[in-house]
PDB file of N, CA, C and O in Angstrom:
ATOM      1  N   UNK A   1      63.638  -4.047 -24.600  1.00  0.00           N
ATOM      2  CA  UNK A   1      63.873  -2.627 -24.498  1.00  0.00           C
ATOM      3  C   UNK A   1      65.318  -2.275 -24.829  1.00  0.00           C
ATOM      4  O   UNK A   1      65.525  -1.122 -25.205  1.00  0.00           O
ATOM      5  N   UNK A   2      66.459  -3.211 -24.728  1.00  0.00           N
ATOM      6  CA  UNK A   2      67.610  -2.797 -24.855  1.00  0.00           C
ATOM      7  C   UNK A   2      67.933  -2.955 -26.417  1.00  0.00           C
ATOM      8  O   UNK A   2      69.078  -2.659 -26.759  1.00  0.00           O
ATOM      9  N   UNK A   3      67.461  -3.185 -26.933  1.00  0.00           N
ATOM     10  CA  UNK A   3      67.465  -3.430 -28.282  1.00  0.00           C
ATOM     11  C   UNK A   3      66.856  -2.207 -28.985  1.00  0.00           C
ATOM     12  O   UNK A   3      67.238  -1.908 -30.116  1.00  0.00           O
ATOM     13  N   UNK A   4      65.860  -1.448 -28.302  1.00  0.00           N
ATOM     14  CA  UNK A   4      65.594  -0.491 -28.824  1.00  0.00           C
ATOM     15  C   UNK A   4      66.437   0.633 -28.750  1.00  0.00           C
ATOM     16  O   UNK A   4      66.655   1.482 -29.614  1.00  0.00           O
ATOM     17  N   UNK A   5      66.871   0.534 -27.638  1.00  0.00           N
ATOM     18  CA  UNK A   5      67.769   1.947 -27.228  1.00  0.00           C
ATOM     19  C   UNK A   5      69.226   1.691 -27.369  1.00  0.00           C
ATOM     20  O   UNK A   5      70.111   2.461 -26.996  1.00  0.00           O
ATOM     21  N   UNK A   6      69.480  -0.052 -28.236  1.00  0.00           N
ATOM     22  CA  UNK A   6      70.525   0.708 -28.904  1.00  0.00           C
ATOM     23  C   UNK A   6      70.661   0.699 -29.992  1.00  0.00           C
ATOM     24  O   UNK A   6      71.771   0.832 -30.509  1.00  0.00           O
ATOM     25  N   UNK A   7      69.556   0.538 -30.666  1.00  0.00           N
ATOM     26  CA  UNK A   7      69.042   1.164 -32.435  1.00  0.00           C
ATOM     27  C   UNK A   7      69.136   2.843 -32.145  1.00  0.00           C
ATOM     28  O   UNK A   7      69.703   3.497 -33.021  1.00  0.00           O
ATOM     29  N   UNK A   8      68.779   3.334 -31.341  1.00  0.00           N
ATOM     30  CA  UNK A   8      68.704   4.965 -31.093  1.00  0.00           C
ATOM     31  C   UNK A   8      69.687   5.561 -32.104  1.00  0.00           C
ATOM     32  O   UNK A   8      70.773   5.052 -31.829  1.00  0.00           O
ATOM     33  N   UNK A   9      69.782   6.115 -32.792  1.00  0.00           N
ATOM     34  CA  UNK A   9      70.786   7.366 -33.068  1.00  0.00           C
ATOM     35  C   UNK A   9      71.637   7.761 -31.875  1.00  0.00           C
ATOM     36  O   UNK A   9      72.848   7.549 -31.913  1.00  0.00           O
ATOM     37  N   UNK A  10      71.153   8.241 -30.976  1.00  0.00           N
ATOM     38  CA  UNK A  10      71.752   9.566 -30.085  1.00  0.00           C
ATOM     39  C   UNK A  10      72.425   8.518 -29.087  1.00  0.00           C
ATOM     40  O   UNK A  10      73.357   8.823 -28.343  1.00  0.00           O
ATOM     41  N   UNK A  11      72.231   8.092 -29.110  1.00  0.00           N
ATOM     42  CA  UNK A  11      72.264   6.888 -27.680  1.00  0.00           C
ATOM     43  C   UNK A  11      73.806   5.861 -28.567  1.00  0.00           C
ATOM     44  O   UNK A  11      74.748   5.507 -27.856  1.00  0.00           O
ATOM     45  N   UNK A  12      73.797   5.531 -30.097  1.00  0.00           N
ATOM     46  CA  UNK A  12      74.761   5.174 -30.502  1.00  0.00           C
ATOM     47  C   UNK A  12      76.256   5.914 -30.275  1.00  0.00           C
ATOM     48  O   UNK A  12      77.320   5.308 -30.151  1.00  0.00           O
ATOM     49  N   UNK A  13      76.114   7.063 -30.256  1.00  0.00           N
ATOM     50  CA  UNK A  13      76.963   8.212 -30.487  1.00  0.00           C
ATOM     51  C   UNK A  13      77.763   8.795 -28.688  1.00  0.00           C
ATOM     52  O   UNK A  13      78.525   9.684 -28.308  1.00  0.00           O
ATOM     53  N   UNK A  14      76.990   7.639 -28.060  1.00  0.00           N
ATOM     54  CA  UNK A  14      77.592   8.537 -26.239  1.00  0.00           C
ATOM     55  C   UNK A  14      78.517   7.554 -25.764  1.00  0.00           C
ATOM     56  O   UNK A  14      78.715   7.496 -24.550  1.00  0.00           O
ATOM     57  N   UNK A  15      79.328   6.488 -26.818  1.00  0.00           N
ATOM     58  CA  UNK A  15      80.458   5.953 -26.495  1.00  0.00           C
ATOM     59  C   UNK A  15      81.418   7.257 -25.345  1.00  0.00           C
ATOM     60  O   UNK A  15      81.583   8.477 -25.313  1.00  0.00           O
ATOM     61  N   UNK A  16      81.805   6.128 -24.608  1.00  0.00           N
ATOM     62  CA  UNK A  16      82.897   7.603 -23.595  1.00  0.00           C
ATOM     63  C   UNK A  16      84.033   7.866 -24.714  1.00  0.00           C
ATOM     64  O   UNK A  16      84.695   8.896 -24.585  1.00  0.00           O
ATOM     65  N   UNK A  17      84.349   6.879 -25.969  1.00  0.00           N
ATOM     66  CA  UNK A  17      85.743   7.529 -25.912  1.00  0.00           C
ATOM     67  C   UNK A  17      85.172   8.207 -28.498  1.00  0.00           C
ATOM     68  O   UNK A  17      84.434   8.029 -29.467  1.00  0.00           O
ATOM     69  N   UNK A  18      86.097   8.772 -28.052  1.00  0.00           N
ATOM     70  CA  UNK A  18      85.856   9.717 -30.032  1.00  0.00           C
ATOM     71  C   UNK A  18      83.853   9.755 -29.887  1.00  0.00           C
ATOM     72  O   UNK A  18      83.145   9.287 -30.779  1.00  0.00           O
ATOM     73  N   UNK A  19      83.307  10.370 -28.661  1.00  0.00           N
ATOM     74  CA  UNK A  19      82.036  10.914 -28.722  1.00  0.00           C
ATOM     75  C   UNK A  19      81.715  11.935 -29.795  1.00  0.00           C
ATOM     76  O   UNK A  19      82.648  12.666 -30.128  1.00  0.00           O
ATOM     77  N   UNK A  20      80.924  12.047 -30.195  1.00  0.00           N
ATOM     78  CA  UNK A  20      80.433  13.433 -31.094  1.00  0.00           C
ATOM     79  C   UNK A  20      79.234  13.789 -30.191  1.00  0.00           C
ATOM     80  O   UNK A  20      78.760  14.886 -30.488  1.00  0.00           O
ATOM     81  N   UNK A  21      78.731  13.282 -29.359  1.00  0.00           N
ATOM     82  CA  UNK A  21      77.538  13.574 -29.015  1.00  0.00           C
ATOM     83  C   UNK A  21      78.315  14.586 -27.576  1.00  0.00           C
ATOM     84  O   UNK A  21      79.295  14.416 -26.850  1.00  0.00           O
ATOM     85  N   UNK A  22      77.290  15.610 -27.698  1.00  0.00           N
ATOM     86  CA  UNK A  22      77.575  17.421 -26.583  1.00  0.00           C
ATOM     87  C   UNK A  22      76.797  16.655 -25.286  1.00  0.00           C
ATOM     88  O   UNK A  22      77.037  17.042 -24.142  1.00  0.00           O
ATOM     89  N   UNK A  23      75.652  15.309 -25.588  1.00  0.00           N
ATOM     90  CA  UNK A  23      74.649  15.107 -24.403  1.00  0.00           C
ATOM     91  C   UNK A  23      75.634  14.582 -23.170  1.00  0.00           C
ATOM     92  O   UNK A  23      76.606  13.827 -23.137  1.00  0.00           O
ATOM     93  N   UNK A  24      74.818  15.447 -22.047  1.00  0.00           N
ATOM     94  CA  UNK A  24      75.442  14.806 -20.177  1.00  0.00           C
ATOM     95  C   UNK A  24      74.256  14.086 -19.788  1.00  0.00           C
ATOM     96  O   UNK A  24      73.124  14.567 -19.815  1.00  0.00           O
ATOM     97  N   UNK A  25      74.535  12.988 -19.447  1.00  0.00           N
ATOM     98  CA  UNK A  25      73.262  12.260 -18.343  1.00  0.00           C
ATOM     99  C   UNK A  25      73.059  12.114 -17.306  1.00  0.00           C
ATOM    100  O   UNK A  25      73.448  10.999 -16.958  1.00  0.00           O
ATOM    101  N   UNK A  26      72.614  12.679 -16.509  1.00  0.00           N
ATOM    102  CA  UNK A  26      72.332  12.429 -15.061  1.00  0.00           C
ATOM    103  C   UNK A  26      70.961  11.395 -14.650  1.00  0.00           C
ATOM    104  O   UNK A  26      69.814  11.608 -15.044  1.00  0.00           O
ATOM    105  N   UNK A  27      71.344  10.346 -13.849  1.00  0.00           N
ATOM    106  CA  UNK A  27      70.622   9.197 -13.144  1.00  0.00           C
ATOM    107  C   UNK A  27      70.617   9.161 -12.206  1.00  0.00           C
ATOM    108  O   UNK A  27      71.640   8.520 -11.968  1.00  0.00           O
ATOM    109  N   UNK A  28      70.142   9.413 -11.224  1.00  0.00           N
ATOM    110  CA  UNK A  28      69.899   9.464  -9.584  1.00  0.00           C
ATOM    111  C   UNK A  28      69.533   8.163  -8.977  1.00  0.00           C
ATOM    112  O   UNK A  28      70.011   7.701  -7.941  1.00  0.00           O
ATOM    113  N   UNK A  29      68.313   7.427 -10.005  1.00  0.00           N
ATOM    114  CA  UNK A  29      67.829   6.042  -9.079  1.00  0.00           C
ATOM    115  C   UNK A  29      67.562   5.122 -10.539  1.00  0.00           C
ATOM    116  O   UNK A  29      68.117   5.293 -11.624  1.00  0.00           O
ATOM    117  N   UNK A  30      66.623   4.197 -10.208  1.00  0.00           N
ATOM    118  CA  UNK A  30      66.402   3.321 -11.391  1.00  0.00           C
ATOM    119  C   UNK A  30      65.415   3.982 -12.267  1.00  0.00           C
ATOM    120  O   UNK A  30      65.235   3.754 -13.464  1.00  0.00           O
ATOM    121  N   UNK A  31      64.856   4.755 -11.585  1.00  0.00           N
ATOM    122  CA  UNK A  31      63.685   5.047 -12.651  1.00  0.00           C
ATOM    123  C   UNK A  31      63.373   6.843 -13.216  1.00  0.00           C
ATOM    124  O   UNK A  31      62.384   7.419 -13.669  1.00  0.00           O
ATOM    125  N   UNK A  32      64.778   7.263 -12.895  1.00  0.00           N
ATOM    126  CA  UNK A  32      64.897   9.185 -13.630  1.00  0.00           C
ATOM    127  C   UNK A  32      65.780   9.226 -14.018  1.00  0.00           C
ATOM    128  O   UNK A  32      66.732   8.659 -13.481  1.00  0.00           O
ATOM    129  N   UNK A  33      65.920  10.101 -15.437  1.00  0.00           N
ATOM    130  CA  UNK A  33      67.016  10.108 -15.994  1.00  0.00           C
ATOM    131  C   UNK A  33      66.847  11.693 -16.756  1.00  0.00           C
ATOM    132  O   UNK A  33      65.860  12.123 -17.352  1.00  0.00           O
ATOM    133  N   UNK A  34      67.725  12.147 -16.592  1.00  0.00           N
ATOM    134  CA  UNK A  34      67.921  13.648 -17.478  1.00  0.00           C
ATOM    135  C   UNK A  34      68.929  13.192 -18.502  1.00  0.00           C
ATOM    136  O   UNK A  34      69.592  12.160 -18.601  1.00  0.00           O
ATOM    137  N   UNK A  35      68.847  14.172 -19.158  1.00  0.00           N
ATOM    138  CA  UNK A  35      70.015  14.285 -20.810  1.00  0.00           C
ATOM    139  C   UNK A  35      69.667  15.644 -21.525  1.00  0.00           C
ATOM    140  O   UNK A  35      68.645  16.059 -22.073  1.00  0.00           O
ATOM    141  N   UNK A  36      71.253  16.317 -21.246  1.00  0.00           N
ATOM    142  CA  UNK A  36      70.711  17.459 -21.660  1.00  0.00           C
ATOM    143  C   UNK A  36      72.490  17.978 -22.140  1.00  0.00           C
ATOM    144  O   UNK A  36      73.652  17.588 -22.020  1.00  0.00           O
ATOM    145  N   UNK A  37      71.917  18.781 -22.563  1.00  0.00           N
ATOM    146  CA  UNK A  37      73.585  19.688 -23.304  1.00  0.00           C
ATOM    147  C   UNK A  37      73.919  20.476 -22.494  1.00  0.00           C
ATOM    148  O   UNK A  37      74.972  21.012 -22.841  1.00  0.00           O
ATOM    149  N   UNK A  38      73.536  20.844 -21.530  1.00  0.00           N
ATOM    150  CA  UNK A  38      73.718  22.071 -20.729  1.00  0.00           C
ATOM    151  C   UNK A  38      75.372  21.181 -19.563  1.00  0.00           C
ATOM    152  O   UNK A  38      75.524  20.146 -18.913  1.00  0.00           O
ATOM    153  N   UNK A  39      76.149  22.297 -19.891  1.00  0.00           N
ATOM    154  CA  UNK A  39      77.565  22.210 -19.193  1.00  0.00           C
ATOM    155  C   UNK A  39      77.067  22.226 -17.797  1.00  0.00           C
ATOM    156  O   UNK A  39      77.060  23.425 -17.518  1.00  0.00           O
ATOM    157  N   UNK A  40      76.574  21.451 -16.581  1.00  0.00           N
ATOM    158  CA  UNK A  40      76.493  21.783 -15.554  1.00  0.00           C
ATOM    159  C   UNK A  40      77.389  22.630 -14.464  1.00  0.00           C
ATOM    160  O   UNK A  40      76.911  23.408 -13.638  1.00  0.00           O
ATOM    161  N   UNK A  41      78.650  22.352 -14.612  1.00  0.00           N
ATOM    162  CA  UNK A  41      80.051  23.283 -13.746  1.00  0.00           C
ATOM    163  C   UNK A  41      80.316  24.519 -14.716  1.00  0.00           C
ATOM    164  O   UNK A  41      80.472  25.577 -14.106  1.00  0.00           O
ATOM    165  N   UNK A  42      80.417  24.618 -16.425  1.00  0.00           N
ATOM    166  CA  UNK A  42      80.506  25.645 -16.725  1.00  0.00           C
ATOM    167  C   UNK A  42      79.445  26.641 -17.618  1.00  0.00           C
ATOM    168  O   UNK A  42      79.484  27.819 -17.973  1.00  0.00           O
ATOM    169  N   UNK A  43      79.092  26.234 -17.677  1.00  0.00           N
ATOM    170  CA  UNK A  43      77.731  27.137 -18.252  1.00  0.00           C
ATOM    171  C   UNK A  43      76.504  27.528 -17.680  1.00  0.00           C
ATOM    172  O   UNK A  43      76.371  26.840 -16.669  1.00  0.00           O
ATOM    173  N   UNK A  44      75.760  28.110 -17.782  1.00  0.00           N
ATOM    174  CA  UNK A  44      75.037  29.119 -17.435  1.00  0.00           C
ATOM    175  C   UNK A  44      73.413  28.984 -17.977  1.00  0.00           C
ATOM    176  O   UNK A  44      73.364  30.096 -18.502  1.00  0.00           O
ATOM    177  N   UNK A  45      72.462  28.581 -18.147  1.00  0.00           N
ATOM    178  CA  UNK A  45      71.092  28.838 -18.900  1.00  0.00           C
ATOM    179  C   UNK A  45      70.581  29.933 -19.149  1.00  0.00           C
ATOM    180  O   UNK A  45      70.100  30.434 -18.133  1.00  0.00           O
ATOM    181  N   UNK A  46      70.445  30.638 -20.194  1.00  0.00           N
ATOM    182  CA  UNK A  46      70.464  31.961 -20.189  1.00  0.00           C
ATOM    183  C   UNK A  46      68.784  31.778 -19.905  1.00  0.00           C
ATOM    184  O   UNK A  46      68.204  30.700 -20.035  1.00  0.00           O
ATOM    185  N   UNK A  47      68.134  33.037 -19.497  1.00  0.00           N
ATOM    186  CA  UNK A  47      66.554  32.878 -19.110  1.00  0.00           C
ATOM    187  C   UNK A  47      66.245  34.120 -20.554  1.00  0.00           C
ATOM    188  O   UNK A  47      65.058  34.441 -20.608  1.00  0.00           O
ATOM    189  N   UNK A  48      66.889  34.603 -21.336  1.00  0.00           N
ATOM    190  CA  UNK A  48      66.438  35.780 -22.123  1.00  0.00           C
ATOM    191  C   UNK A  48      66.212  34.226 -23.401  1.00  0.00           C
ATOM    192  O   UNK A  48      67.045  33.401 -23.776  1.00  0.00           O
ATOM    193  N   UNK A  49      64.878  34.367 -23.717  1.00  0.00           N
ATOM    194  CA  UNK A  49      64.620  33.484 -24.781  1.00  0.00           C
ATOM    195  C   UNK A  49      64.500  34.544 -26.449  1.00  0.00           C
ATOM    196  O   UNK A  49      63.667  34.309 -27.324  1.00  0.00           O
ATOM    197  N   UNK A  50      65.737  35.874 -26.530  1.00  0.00           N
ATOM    198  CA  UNK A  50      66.295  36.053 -27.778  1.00  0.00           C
ATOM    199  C   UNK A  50      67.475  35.777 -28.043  1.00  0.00           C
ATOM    200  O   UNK A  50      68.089  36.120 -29.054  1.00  0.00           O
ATOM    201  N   UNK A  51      67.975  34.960 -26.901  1.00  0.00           N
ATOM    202  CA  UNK A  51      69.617  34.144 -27.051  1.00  0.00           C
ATOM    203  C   UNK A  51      69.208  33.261 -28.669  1.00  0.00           C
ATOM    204  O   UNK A  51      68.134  32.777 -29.025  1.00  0.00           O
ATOM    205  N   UNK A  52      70.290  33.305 -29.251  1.00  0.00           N
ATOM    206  CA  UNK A  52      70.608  32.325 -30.374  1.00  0.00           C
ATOM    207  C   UNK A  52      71.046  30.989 -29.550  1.00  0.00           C
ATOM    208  O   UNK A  52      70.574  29.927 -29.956  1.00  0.00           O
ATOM    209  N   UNK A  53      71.541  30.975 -28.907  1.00  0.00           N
ATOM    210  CA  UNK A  53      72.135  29.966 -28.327  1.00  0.00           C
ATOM    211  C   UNK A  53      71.428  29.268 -26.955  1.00  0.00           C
ATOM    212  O   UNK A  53      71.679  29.715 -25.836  1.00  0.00           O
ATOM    213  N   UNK A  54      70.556  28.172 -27.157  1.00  0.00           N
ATOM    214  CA  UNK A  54      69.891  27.244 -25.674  1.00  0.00           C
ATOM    215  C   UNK A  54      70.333  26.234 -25.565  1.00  0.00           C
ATOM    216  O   UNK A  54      70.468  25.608 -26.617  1.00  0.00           O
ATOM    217  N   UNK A  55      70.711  25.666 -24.470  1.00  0.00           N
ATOM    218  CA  UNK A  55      70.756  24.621 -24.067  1.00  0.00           C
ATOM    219  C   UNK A  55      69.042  23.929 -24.109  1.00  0.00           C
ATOM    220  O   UNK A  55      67.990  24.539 -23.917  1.00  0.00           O
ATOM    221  N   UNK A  56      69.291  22.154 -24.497  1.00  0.00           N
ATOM    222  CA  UNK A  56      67.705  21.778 -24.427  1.00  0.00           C
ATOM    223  C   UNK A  56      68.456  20.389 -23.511  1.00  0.00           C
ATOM    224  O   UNK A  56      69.636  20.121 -23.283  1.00  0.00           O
ATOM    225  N   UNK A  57      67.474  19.863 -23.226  1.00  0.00           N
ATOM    226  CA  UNK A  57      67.003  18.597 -22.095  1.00  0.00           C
ATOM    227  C   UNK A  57      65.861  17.766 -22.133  1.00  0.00           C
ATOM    228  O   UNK A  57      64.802  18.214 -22.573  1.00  0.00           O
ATOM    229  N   UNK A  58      65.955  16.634 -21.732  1.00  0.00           N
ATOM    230  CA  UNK A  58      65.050  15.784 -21.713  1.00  0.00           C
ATOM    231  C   UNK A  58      64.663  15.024 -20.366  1.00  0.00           C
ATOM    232  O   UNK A  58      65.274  13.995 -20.080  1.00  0.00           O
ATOM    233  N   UNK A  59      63.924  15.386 -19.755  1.00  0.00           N
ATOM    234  CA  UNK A  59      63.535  14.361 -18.221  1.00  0.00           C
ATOM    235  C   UNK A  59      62.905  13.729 -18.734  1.00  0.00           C
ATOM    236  O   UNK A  59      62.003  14.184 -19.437  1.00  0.00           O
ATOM    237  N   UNK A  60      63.200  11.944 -18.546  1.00  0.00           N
ATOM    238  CA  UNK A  60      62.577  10.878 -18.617  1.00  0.00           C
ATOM    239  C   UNK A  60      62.149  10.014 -17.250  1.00  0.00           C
ATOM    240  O   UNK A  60      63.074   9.884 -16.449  1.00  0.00           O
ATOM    241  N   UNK A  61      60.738   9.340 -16.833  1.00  0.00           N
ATOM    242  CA  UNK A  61      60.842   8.681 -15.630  1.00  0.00           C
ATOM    243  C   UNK A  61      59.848   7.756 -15.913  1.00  0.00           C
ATOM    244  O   UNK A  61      58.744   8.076 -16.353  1.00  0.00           O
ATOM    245  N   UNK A  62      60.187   6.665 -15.687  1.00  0.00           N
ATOM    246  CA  UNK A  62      59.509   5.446 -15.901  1.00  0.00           C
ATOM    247  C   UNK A  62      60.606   4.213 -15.350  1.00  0.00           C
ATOM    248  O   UNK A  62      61.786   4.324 -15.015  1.00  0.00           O
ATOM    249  N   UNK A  63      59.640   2.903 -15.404  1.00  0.00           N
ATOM    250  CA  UNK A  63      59.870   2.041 -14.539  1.00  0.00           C
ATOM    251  C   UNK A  63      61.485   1.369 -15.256  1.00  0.00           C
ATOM    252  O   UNK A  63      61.579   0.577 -16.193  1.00  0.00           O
ATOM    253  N   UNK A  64      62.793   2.096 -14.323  1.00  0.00           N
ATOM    254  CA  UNK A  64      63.985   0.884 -14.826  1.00  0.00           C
ATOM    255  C   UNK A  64      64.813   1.452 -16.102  1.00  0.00           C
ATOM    256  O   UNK A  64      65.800   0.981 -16.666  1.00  0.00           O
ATOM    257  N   UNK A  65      64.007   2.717 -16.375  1.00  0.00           N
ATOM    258  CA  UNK A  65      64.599   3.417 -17.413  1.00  0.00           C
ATOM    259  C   UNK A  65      65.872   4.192 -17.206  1.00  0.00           C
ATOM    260  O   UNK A  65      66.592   4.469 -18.165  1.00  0.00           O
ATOM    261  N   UNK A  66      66.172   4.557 -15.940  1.00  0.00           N
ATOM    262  CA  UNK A  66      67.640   4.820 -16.028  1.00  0.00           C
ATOM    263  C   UNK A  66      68.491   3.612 -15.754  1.00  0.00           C
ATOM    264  O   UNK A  66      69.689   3.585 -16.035  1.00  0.00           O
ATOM    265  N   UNK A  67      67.871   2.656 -15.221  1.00  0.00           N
ATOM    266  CA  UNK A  67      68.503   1.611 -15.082  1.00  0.00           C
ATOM    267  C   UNK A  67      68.937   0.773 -16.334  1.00  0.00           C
ATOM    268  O   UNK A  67      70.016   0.180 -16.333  1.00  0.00           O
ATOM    269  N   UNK A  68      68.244   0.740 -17.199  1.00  0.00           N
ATOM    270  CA  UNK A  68      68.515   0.116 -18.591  1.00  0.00           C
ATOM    271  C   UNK A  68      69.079   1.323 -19.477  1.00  0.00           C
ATOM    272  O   UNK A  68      69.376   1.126 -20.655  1.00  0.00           O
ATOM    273  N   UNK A  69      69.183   2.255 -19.031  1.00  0.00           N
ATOM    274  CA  UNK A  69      70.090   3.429 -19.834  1.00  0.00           C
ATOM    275  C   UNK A  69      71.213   3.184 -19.915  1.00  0.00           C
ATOM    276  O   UNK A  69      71.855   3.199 -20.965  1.00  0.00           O
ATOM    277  N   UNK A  70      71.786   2.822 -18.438  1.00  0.00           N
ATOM    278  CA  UNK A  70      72.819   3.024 -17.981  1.00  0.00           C
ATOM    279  C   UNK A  70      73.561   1.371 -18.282  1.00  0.00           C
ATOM    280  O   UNK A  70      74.778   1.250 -18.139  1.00  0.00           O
ATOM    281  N   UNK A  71      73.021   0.616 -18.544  1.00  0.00           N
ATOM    282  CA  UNK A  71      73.450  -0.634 -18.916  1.00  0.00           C
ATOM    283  C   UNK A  71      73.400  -0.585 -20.153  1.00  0.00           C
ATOM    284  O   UNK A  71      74.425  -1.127 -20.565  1.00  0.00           O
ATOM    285  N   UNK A  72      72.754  -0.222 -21.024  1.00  0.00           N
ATOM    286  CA  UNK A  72      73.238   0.066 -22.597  1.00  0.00           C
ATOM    287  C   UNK A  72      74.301   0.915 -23.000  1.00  0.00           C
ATOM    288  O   UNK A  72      75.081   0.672 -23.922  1.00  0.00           O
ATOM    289  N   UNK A  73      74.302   1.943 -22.257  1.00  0.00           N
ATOM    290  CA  UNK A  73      75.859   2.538 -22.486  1.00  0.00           C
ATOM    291  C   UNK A  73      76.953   2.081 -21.943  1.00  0.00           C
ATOM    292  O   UNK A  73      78.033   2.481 -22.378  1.00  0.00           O
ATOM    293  N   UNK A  74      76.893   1.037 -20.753  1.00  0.00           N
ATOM    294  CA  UNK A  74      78.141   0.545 -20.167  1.00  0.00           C
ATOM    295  C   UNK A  74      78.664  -0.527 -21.575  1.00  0.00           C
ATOM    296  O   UNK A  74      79.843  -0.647 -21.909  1.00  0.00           O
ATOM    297  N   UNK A  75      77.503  -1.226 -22.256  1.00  0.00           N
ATOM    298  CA  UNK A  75      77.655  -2.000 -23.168  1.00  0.00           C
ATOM    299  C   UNK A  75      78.282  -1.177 -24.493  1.00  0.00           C
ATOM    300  O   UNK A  75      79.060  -1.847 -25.172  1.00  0.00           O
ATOM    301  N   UNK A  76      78.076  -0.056 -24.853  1.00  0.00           N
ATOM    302  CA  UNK A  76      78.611   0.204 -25.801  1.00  0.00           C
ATOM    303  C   UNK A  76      80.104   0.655 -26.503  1.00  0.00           C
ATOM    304  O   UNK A  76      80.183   0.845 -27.717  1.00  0.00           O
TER     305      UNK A  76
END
């Protein structure tokens, strides 16, 4: 599995340091993981869906998957 996720595109790009990638991840336990663009302290989700501008997200939960998230990016 770690081999897959770090072939990823998006997942190449979340080095901590000269990032291009806007994604935040939040991991709570071994097995939930969010990733999303949304500024949690400064931004806002607008609820009017004729904004040009959304934040999007991804909830993932399965067995070890934030756990092996979070060890592929410590590796990168």
């Amino acid at each position: 599995m770690h081999d897959d996720l770090k072939s990823a595109d998006s997942l190449s790009q979340l080095g901590a340091h000269h990032s291009n990638s806007h994604a935040k991840v939040l991991a709570w336990d071994n097995n939930d993981l969010l990733i999303t663009s949304l500024n949690w302290l400064s931004a806002s989700a607008p609820n009017n869906l004729v904004e040009i501008y959304h934040e999007i997200g991804v909830y993932v939960q399965g067995w070890d998957v934030a756990k092996d998230f979070i060890k592929v990016f410590r590796s990168l």
